[in-house]
N, C-alpha and C positions, 0 to 999 in steps of 0.2 A: 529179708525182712519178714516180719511175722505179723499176723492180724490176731487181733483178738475176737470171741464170737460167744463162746456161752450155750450155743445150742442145744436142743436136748436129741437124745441121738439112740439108735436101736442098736445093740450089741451082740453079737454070738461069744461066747466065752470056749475056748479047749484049755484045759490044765492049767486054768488059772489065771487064762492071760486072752485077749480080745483078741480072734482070728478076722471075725470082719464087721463092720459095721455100714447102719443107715445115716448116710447125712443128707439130707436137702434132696430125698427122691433121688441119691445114688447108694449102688452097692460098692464099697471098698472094701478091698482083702487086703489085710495084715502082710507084709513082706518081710518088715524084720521088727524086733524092740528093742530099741537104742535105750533107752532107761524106763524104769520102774522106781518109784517110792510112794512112803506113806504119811500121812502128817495126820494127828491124833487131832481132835474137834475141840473145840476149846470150851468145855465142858464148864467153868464157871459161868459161859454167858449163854445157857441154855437152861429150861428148866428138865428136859428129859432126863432119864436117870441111866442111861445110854447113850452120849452124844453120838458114840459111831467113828470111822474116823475117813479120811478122803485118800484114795487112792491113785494116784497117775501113771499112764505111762502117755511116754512118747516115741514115735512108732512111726514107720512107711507101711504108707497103705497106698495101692493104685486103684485105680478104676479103668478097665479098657488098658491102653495105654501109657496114661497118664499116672505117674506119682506125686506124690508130694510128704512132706512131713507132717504130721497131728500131734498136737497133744488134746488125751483124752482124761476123763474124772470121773469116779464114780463113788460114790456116795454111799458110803454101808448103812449110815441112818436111817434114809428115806428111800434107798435104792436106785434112784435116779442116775444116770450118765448124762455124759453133757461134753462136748464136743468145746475143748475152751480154746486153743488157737492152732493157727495153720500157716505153715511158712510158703513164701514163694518161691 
């Protein structure tokens, strides 16, 4: 089962792809990326002249011990990451 969440989240990048991030005052390292895509902003309902477009992956990442699955989002318009669900 998966939760939804929205968070906003601190990022490391290597060659293009999130090696470890901050969520909720922990560090998680990247273990593997199960999928990557892109989905282009929907540019008629913005007034910018660059929507930008949102990027995912979904990824194991552990902490300590502990795994789990993420999916994470990042935002080329505004720059922002954001931490949107996590399965148990």
């Amino acid at each position: 089962m998966s939760r939804l969440y929205g968070d906003p989240i601190e990022v490391w990048i290597r060659d293009g792809q999130p090696v470890q991030f901050v969520w909720r005052d922990r560090l998680y390292a990247v273990r593997e990326v199960q999928d990557h895509w892109v989905v282009a902003r929907e540019w008629w309902k913005t007034s910018d002249s660059d929507p930008g477009e949102r990027r995912f992956w979904r990824l194991v990442a552990a902490t300590g011990r502990e795994s789990g699955t993420y999916e994470l989002r990042f935002d080329t318009a505004g720059g922002d990451w954001l931490l949107l669900r996590a399965w148990d």
